[in-house]
N, CA, C and O atoms as CSV, one atom per row, in Angstrom:
chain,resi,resn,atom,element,x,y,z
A,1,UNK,N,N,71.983,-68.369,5.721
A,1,UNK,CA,C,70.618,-68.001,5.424
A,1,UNK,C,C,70.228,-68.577,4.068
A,1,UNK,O,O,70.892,-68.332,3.061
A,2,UNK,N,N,69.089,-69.382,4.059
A,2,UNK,CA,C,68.487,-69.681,2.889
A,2,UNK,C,C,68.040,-69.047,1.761
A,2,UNK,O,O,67.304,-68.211,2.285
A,3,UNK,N,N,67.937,-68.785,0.173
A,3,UNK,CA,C,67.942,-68.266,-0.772
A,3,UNK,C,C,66.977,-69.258,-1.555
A,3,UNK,O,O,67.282,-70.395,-1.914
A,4,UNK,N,N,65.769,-68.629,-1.754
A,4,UNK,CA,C,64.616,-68.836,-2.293
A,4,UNK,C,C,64.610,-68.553,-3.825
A,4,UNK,O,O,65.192,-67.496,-4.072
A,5,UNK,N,N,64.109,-69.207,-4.958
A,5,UNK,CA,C,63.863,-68.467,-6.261
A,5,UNK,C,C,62.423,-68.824,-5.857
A,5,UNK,O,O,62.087,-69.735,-5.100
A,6,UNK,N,N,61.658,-67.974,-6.474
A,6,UNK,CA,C,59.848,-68.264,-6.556
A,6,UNK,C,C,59.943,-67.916,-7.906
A,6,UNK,O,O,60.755,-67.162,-8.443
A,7,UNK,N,N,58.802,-68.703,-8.506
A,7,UNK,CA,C,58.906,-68.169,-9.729
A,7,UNK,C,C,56.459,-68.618,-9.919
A,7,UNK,O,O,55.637,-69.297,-9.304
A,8,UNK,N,N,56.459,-67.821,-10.943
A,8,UNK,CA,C,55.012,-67.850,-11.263
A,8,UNK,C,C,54.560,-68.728,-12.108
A,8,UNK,O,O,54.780,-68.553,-13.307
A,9,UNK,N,N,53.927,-69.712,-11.717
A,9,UNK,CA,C,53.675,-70.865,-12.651
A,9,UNK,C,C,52.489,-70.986,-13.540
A,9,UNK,O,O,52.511,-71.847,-14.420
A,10,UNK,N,N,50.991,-69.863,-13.336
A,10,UNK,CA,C,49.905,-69.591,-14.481
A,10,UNK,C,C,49.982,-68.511,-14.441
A,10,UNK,O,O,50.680,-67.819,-13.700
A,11,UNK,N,N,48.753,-68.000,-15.815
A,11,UNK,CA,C,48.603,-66.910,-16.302
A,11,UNK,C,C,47.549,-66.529,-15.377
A,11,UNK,O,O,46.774,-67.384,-14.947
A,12,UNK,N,N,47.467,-65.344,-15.052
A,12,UNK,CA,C,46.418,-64.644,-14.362
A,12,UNK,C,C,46.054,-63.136,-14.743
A,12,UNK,O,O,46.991,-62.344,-14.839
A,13,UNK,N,N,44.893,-62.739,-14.940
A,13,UNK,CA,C,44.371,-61.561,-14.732
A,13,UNK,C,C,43.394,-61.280,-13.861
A,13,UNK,O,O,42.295,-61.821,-13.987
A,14,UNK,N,N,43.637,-60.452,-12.920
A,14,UNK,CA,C,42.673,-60.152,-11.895
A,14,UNK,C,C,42.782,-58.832,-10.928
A,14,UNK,O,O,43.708,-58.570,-10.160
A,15,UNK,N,N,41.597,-58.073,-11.167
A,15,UNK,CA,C,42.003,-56.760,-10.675
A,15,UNK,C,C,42.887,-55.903,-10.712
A,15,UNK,O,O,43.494,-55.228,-9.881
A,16,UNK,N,N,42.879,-56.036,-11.964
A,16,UNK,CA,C,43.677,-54.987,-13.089
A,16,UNK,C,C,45.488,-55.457,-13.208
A,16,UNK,O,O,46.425,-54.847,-13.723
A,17,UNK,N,N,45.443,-56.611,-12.587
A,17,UNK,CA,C,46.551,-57.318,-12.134
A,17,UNK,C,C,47.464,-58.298,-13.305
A,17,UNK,O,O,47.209,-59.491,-13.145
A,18,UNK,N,N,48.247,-58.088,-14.189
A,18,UNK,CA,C,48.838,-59.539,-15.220
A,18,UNK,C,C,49.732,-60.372,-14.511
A,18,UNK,O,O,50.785,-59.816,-14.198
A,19,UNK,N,N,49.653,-61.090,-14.305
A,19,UNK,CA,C,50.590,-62.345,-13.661
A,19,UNK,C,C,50.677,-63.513,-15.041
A,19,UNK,O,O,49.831,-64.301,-15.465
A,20,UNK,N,N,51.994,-63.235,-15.464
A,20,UNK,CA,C,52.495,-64.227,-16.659
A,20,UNK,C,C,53.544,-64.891,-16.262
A,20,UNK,O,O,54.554,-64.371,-15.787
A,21,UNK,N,N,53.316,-66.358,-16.475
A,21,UNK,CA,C,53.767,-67.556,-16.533
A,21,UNK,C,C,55.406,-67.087,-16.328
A,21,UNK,O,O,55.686,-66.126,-17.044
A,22,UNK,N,N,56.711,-67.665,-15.357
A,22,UNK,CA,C,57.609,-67.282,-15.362
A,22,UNK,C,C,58.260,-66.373,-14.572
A,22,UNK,O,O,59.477,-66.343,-14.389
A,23,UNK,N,N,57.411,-65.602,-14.085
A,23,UNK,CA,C,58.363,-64.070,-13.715
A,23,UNK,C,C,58.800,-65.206,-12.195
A,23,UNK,O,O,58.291,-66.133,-11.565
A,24,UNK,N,N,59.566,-64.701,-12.195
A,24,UNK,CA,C,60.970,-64.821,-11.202
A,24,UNK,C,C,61.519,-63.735,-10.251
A,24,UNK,O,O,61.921,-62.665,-10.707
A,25,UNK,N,N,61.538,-64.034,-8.814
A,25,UNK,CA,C,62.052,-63.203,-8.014
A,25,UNK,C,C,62.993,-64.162,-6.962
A,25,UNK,O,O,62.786,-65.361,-6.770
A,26,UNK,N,N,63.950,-63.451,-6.398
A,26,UNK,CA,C,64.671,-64.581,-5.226
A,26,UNK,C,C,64.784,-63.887,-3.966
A,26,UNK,O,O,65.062,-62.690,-4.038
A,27,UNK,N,N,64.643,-64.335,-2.970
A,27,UNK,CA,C,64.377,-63.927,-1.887
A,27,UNK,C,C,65.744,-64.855,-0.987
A,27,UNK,O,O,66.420,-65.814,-1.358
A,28,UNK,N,N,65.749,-63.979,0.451
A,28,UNK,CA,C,67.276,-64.534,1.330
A,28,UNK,C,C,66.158,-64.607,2.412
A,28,UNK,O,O,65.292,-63.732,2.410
A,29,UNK,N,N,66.131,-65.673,3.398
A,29,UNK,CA,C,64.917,-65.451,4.750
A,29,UNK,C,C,66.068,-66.137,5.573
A,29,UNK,O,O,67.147,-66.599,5.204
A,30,UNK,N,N,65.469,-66.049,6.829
A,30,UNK,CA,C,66.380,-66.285,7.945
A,30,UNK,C,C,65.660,-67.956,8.443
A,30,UNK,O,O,66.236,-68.908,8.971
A,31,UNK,N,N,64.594,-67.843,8.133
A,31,UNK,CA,C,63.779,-69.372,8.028
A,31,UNK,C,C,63.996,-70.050,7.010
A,31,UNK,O,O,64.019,-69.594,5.866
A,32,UNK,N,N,64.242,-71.612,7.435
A,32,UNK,CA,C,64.338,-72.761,6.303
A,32,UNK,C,C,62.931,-73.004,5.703
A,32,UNK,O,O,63.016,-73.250,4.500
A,33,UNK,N,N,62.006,-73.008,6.048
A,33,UNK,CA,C,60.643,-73.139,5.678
A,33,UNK,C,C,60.444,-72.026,4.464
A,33,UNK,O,O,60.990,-70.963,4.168
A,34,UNK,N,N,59.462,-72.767,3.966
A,34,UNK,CA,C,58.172,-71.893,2.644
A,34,UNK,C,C,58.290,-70.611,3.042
A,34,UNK,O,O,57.922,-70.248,4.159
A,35,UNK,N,N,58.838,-69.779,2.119
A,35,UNK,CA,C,58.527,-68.457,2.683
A,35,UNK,C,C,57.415,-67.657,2.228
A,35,UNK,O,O,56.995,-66.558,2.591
A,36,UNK,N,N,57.003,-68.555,1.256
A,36,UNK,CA,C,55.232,-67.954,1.103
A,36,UNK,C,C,54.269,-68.391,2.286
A,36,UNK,O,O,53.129,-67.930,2.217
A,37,UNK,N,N,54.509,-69.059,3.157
A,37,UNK,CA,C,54.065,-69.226,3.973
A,37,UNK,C,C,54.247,-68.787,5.519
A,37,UNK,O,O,53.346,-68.799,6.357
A,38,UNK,N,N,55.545,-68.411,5.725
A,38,UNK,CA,C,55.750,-67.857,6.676
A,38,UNK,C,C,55.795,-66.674,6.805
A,38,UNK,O,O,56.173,-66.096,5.786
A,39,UNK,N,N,55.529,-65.946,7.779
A,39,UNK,CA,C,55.313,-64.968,8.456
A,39,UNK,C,C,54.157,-64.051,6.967
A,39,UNK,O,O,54.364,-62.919,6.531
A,40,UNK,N,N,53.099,-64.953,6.547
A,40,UNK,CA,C,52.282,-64.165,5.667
A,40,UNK,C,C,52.638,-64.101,3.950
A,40,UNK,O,O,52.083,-63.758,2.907
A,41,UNK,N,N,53.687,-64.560,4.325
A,41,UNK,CA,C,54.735,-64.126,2.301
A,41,UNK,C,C,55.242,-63.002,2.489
A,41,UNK,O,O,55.929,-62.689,1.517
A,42,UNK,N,N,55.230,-62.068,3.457
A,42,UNK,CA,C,55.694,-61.053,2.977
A,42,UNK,C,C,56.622,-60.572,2.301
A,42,UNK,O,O,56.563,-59.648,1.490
A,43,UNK,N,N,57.932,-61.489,2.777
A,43,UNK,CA,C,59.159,-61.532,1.684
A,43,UNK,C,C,59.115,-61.360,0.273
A,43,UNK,O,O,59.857,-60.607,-0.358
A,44,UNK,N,N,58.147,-62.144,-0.243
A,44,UNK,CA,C,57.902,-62.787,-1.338
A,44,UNK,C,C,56.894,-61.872,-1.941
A,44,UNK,O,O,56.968,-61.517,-3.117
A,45,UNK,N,N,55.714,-61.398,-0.924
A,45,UNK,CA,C,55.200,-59.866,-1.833
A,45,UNK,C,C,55.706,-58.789,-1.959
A,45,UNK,O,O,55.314,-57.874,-2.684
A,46,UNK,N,N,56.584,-58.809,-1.289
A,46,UNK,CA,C,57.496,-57.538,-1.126
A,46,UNK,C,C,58.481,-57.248,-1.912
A,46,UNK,O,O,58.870,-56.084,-2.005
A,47,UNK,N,N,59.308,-58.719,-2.932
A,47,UNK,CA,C,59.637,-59.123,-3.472
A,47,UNK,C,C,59.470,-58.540,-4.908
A,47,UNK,O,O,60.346,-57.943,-5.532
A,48,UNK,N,N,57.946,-58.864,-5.419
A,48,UNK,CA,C,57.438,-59.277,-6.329
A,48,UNK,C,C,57.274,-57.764,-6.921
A,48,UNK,O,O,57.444,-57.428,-8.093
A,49,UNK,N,N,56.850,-56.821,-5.671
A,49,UNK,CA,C,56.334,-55.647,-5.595
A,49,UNK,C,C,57.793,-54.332,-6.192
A,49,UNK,O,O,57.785,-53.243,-6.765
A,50,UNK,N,N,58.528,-54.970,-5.808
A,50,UNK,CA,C,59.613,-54.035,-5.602
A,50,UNK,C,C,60.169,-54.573,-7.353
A,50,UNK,O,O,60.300,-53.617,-8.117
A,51,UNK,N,N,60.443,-55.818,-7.897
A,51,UNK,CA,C,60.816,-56.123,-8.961
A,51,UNK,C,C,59.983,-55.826,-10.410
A,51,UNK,O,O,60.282,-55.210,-11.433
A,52,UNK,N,N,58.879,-56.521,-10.006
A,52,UNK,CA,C,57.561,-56.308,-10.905
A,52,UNK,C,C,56.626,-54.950,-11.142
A,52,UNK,O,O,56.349,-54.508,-12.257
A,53,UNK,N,N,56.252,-54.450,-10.044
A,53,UNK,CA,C,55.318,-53.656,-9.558
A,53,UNK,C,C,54.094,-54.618,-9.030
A,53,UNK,O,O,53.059,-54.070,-8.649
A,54,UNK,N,N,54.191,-55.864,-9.011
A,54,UNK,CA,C,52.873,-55.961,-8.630
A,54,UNK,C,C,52.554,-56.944,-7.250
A,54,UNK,O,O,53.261,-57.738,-6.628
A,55,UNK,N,N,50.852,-56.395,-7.059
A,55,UNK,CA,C,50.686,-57.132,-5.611
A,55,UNK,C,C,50.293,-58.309,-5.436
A,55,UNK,O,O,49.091,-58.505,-5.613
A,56,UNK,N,N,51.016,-59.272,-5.103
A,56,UNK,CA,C,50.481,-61.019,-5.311
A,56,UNK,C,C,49.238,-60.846,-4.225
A,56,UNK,O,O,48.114,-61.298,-4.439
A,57,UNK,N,N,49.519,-60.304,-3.330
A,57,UNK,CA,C,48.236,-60.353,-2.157
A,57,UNK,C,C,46.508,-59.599,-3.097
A,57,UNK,O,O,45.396,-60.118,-2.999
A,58,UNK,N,N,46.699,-58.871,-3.561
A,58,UNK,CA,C,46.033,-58.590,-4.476
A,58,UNK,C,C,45.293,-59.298,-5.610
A,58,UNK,O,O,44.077,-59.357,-5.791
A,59,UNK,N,N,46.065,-59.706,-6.174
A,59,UNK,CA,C,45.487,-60.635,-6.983
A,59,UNK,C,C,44.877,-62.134,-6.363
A,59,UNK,O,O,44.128,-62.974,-6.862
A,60,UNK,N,N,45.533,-62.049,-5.102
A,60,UNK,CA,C,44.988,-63.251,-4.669
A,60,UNK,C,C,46.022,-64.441,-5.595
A,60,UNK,O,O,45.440,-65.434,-6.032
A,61,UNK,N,N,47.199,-64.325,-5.801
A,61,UNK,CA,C,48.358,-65.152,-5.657
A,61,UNK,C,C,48.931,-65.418,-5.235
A,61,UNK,O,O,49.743,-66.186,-5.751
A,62,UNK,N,N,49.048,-65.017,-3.849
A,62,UNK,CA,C,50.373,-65.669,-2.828
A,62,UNK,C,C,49.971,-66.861,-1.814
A,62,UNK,O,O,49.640,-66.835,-0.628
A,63,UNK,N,N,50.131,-67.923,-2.746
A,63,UNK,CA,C,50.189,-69.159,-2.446
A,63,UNK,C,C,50.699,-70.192,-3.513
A,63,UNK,O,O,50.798,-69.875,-4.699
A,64,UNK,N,N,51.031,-71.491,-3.022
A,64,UNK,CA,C,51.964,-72.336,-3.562
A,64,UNK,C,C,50.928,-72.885,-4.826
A,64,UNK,O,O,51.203,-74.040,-5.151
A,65,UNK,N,N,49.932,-72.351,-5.502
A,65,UNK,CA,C,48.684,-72.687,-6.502
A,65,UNK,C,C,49.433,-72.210,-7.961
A,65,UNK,O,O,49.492,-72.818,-9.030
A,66,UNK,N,N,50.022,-70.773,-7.546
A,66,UNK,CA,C,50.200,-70.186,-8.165
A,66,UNK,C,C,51.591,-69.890,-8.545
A,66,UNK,O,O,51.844,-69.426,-9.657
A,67,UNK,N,N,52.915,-70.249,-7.279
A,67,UNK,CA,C,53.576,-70.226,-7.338
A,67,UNK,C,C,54.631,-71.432,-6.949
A,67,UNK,O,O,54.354,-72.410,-6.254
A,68,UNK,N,N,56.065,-71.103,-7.633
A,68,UNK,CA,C,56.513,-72.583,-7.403
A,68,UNK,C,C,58.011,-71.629,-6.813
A,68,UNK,O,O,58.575,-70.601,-7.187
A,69,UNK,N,N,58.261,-72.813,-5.514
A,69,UNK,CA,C,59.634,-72.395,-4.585
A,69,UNK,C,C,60.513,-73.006,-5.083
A,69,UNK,O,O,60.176,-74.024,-5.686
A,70,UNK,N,N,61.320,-72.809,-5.061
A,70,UNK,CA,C,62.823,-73.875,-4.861
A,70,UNK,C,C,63.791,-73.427,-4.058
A,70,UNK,O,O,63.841,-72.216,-3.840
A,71,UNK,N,N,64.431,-74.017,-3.659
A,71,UNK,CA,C,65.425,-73.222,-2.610
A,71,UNK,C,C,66.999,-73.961,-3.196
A,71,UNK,O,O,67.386,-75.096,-3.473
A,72,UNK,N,N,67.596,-72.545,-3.181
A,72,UNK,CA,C,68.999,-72.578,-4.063
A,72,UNK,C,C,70.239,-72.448,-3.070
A,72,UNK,O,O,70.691,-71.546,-2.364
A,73,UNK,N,N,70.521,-73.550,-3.298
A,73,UNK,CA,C,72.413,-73.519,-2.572
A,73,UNK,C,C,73.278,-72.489,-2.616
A,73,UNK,O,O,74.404,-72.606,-2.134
């Protein structure tokens, strides 16, 4: 199974929301593909939510604009 780091690449404030440059979460998916893209992000908001407190769907960050994948060996 593949092992994702996402990490947050701008600053954002939006709807009471801080998204700063950096924060980092890693995710395990059973798909080789974008997992911000598949099946919705949920991984990856669920992720973010559980580490951070906060909601990328919310702010209207969960997409590759805002965030950067890499996928780790």
């Amino acid at each position: 199974m593949p092992r994702f780091r996402i990490t947050t690449k701008n600053r954002k404030n939006v709807n009471g929301i801080r998204i700063e440059p950096g924060m980092s979460v890693e995710v395990v998916t059973q798909s080789m593909s974008n997992p911000v893209v598949t099946n919705g992000g949920q991984v990856v908001a669920d992720a973010f939510m559980r580490v951070y407190g906060i909601d990328l769907r919310r702010a209207n960050a969960l997409n590759t604009v805002y965030l950067d994948i890499q996928r780790i060996e």
